[in-house]
N, C-alpha and C positions, 0 to 999 in steps of 0.2 A: 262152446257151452259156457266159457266160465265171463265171457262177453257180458252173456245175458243174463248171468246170476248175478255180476255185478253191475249190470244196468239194473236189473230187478230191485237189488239192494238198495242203489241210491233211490228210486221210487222210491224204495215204503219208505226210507229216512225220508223224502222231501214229504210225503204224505203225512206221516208224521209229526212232523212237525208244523205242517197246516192245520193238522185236526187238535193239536195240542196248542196251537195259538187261540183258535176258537174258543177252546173249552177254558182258556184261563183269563182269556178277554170275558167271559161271560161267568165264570164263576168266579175268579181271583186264582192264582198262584194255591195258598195253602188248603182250597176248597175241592181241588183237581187230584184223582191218585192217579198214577202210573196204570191203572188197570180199566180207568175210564179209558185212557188213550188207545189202548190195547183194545179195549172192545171197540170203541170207536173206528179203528185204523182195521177191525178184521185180523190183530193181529194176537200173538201170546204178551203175557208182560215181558219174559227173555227176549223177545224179539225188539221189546223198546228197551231194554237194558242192552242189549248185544247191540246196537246204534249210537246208545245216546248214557252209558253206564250209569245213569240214576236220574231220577225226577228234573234235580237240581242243573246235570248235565242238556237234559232236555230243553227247561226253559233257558240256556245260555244259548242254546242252537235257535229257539225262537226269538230271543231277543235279538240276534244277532241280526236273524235275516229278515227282521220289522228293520229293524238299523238301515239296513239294505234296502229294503222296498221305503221308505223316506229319503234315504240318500238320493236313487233313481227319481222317485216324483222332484224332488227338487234341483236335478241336475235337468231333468226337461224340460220344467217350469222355464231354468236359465238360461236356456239352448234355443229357446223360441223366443228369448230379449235382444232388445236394443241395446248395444253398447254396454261397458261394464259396471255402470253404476243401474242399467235396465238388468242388467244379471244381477246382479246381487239382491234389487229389489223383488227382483219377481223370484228366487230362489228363496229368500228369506220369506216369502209371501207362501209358499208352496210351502215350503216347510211346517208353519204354523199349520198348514190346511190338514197335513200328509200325519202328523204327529197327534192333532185331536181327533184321529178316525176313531170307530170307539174299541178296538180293540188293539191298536196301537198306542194307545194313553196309560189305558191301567196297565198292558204289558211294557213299557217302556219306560212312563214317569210315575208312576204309584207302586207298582211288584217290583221291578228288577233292581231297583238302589238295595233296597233289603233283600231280597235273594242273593242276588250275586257279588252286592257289596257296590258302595260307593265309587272305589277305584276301578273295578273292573266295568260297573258300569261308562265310567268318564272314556275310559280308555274304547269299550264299544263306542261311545259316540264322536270321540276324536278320529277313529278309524274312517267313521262315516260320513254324518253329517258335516261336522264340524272343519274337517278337511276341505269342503269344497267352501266352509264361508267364509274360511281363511284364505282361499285360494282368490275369490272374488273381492274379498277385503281388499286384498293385494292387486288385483287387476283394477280395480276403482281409484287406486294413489294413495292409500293408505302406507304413513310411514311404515319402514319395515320395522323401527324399532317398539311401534304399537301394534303388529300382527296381532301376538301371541294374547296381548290382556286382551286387545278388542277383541278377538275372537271370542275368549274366553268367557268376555261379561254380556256381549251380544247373544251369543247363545245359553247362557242363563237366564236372560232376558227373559226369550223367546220360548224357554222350555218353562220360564215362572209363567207366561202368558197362556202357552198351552192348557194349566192346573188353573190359572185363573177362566179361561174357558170352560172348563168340566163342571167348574163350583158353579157357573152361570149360566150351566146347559139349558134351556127352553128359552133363557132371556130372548127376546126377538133384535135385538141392539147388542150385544155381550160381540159378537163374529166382528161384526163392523168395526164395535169400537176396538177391541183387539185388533184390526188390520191398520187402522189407523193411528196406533197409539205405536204400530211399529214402523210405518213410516215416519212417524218423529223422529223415533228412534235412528233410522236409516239416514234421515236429513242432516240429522247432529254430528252421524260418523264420516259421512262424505266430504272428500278434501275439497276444499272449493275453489272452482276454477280460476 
């Protein structure tokens, strides 16, 4: 029995925190309470406190694992490339794709710097993302002693291009010229043969 209460458990937390991505993708962070999620999920508000100990605890758990589901799209993007400079490009291609879904944007690059704070955001995205584009930086022949900034300002880049996608959403050219303005970007960083 206590198997299944704890399998039961982690459901509603994973539900939870699906139905709570939705509702903040689609209303914002401060427009969301605790007890939409609750009614949402079928569940009490203790029961999203007893999970997730407050609102603020909640969206760290959705941020977390949108982190997650971009880290994965852009770890398969790079698993289906050619060679290490095809991985990085198509990684960093997937990334932009994976980061403008529309409820991965405003929870990830517009709510969570202000909710959770600046650091603890960077720190999510270092966990994630940002780990494998160091990782491929590094498999491309990027010096080791420029990992750490490349990493850092490539994926500023890319997350300023994300926000510049949002601001240009309907543009019919906005997608393209952001994919292409990050293969510049990618041309520029690549050691050359």
């Amino acid at each position: 029995m206590p198997r299944a209460s704890a399998a039961a458990a982690a459901e509603t937390a994973r539900r939870l925190v699906e139905i709570a991505a939705d509702l903040f993708a689609e209303r914002g962070y401060a427009a969301v309470a605790l007890d939409d999620v609750a009614t949402a999920g079928g569940v009490t508000r203790g029961a999203v406190y007893h999970h997730y100990g407050s609102k603020a605890g909640l969206f760290r758990a959705v941020a977390s694992h949108l982190q997650d589901e971009v880290a994965t799209a852009l770890v398969a993007a790079a698993d289906d490339a050619d060679g290490p400079s095809g991985r990085l490009r198509a990684g960093s291609h997937a990334f932009l794709d994976a980061v403008t879904s529309p409820r991965t944007v405003r929870i990830l690059l517009v709510d969570a710097p202000a909710v959770i704070g600046w650091q603890e955001w960077r720190a999510l995205d270092a966990a994630a993302s940002a780990v494998h584009l160091r990782e491929a930086l590094a498999d491309a022949g990027v010096a080791p002693e420029l990992l750490d900034a490349l990493t850092a300002q490539l994926s500023g880049a890319m997350n300023e291009a994300a926000l510049w996608l949002v601001d240009h959403d309907g543009e019919p050219r906005a997608r393209e010229a952001a994919h292409r303005a990050l293969d510049v970007l990618l041309d520029a960083v690549m050691p050359s043969a």
